[in-house]
C-alpha positions as CSV (number, residue, x, y, z in Angstrom):
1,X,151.0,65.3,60.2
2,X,148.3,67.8,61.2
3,X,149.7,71.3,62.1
4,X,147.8,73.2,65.4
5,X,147.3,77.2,64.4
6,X,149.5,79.0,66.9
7,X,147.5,81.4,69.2
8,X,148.2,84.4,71.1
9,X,146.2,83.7,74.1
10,X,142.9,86.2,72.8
11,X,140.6,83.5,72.5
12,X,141.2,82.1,75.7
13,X,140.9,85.3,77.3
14,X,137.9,86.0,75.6
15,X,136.5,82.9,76.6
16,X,137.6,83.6,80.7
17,X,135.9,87.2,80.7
18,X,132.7,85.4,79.0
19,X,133.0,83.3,81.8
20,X,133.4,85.3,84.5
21,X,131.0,88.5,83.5
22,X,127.7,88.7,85.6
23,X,125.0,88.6,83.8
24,X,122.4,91.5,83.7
25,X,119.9,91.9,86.5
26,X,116.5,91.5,85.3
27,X,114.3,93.5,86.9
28,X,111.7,92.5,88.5
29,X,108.0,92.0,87.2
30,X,105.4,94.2,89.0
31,X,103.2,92.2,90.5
32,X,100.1,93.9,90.1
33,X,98.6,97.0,88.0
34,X,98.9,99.4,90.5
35,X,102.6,99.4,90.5
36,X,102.8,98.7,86.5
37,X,101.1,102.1,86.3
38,X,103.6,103.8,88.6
39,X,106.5,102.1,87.0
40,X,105.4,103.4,83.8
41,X,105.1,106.9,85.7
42,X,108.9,107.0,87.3
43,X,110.6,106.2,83.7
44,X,108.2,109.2,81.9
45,X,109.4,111.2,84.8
46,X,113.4,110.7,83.8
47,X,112.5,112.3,80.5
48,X,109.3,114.2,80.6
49,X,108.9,115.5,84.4
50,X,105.8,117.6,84.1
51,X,104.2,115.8,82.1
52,X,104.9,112.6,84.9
53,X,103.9,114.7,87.8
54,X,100.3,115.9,85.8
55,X,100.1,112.1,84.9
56,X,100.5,110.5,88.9
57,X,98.1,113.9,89.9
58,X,95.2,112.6,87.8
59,X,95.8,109.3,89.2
60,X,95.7,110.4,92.6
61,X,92.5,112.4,91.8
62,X,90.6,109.7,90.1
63,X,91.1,107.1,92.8
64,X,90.1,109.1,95.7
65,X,86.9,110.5,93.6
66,X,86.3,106.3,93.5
67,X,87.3,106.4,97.4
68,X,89.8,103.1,96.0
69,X,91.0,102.8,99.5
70,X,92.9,99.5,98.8
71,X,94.9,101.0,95.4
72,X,95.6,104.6,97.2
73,X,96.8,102.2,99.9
74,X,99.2,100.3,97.5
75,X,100.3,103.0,95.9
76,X,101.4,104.8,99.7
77,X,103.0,101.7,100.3
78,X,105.1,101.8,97.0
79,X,106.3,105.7,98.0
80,X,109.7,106.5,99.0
81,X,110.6,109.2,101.7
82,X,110.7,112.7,100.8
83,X,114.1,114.0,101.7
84,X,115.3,117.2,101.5
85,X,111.5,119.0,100.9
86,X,111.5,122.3,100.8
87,X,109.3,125.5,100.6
88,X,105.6,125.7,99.4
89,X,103.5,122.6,98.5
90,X,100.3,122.6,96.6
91,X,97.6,120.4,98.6
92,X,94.2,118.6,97.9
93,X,92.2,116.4,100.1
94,X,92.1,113.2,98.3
95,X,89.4,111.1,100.3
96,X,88.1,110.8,103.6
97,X,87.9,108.2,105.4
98,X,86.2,108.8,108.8
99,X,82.5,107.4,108.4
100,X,79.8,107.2,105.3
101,X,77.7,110.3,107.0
102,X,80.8,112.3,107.5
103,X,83.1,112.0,104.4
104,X,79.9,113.2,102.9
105,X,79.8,115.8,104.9
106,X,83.3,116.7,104.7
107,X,83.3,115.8,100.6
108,X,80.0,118.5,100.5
109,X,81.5,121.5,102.5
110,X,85.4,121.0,100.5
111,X,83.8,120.7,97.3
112,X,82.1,124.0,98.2
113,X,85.0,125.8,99.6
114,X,88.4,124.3,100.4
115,X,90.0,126.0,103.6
116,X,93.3,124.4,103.2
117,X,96.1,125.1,100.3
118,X,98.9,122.8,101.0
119,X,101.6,122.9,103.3
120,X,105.4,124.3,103.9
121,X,108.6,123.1,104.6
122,X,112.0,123.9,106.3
123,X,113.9,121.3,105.8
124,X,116.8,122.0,107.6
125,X,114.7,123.1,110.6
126,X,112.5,119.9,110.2
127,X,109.9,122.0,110.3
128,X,106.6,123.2,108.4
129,X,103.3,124.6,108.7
130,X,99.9,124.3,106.9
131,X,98.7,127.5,104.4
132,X,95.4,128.3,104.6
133,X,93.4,130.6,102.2
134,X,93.2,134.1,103.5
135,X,89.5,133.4,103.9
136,X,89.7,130.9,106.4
137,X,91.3,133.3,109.1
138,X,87.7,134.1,111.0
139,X,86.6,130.4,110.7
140,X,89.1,129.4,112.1
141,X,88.2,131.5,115.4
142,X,84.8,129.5,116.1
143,X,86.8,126.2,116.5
144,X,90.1,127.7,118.4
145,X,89.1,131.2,119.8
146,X,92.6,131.3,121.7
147,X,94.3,130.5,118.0
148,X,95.8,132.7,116.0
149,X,96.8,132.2,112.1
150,X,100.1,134.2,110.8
151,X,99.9,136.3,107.4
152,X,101.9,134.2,104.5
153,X,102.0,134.8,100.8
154,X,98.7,134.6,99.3
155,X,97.6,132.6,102.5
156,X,97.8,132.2,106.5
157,X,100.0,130.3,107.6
158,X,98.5,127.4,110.6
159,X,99.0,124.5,112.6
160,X,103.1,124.1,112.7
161,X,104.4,120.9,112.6
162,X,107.7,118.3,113.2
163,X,108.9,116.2,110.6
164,X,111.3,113.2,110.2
165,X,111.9,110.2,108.3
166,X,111.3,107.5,109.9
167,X,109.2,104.1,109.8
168,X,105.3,104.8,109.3
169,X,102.5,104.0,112.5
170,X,100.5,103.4,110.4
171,X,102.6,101.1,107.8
172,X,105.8,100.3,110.0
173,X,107.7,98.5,107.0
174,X,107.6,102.2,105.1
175,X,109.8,104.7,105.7
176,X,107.8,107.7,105.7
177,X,108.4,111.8,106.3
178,X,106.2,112.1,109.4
179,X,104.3,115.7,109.6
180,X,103.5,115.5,113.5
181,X,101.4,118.3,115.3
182,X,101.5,116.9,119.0
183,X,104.4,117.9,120.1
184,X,104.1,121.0,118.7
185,X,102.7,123.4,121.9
186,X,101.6,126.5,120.1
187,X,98.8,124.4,118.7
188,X,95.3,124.0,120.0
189,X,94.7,120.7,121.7
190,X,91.5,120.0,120.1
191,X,91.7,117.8,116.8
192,X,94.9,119.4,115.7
193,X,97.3,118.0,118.2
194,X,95.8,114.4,117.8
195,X,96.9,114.6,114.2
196,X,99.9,112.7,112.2
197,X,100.5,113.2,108.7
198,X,102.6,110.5,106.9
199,X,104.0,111.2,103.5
200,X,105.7,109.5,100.5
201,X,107.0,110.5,97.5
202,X,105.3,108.6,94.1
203,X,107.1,110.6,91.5
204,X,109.8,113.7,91.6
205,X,107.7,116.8,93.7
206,X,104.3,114.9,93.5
207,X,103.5,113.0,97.3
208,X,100.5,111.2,98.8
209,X,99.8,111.2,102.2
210,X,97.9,109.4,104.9
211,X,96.4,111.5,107.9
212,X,96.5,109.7,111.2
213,X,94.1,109.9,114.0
214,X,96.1,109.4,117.1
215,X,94.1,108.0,120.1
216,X,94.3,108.2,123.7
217,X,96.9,105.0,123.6
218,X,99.0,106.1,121.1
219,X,96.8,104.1,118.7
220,X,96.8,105.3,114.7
221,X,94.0,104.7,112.3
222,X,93.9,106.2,108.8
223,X,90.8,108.7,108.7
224,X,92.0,109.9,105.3
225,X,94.3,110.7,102.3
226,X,96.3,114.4,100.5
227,X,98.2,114.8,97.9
228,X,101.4,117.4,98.0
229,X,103.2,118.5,94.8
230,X,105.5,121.3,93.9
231,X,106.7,122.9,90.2
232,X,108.0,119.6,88.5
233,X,112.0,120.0,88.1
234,X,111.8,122.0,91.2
């Protein structure tokens, strides 16, 4: 007669958790290089964030000195909203995008001499304003004689703007923080108030951005890219 090996109920409810754990979520393949490259970016970030934010900086550089309109635009549209910014941003023009004869122009007279040093933010006011270098002060007259720049540290301080998060005009599936000038009253009405900044974040302190022209009916087209970033770990 064959004896059965008494159990104490382990196995089977070993077996039941086996076959009621959830399996792990995979995560999911990036679909194209662009986003490998930023993937790769994020997880340096977690243990290395300097060396991250140097890393997505280059980046941003190289592809605007290649005007790569189409990867700068898929790597905005991979950003997150900046939440909670705060203080003093280092900026750089990343590309035009206006026309041919003027992003040369633009890319010529920058390369020479960059007026603009990043921007500012109060997050709690949802506010912010551009910094200028000190020598762009009289410049600044010939194109807004009634305007006046305000002394900052180690720059003026210009062109005050709104922000919020909230879905892009530009990209309306992306939540973005908008940087918007019009409603602003203080500022001139030529160029400045027809402006929209949109940013995202890409890594921890390091943004890209998209400047918007806005047109007579409320139309937005992209007439170029910045980049923000402040100290990594910041």
């Amino acid at each position: 007669m064959a004896h059965t090996r008494p159990t104490d109920g382990g196995d089977s409810a070993m077996d039941q958790t086996a076959a009621t754990a959830k399996p792990e979520t995979a995560r999911p393949e990036p679909t194209s290089e662009t986003e490998a490259r930023l993937l790769k970016l994020r997880e340096l970030a977690a243990s290395d964030p300097l060396a991250a934010q140097d890393r997505t900086w280059s980046l941003i550089q190289q592809l605007g000195e290649r005007k790569a309109e189409a990867e700068l635009g898929e790597l905005y549209r991979l950003g997150t909203p900046p939440r909670g910014l705060e203080g003093p941003t280092e900026g750089i023009l990343v590309t035009p995008l206006i026309h041919p004869a003027a992003d040369f122009a633009l890319r010529t007279l920058t390369g020479a001499w960059m007026p603009w040093l990043g921007k500012s933010f109060d997050a709690q006011a949802a506010h912010g304003y551009n910094r200028l270098a000190p020598s762009a002060r009289w410049p600044a007259k010939l194109f807004w004689p009634l305007y006046g720049t305000k002394p900052d540290v180690g720059a003026r301080a210009a062109f005050d703007f709104e922000t919020a998060v909230e879905p892009g005009k530009a990209d309306p599936d992306v939540e973005v923080l908008k940087i918007d000038y019009g409603p602003v009253e203080s500022n001139p009405r030529f160029i400045i108030r027809q402006i929209r900044d949109e940013l995202v974040e890409l890594v921890p302190d390091t943004y890209l951005g998209k400047i918007l022209w806005r047109s007579a009916d409320e139309r937005y087209t992209c007439i170029g890219y910045f980049a923000l970033r402040q100290p990594a770990g910041t």
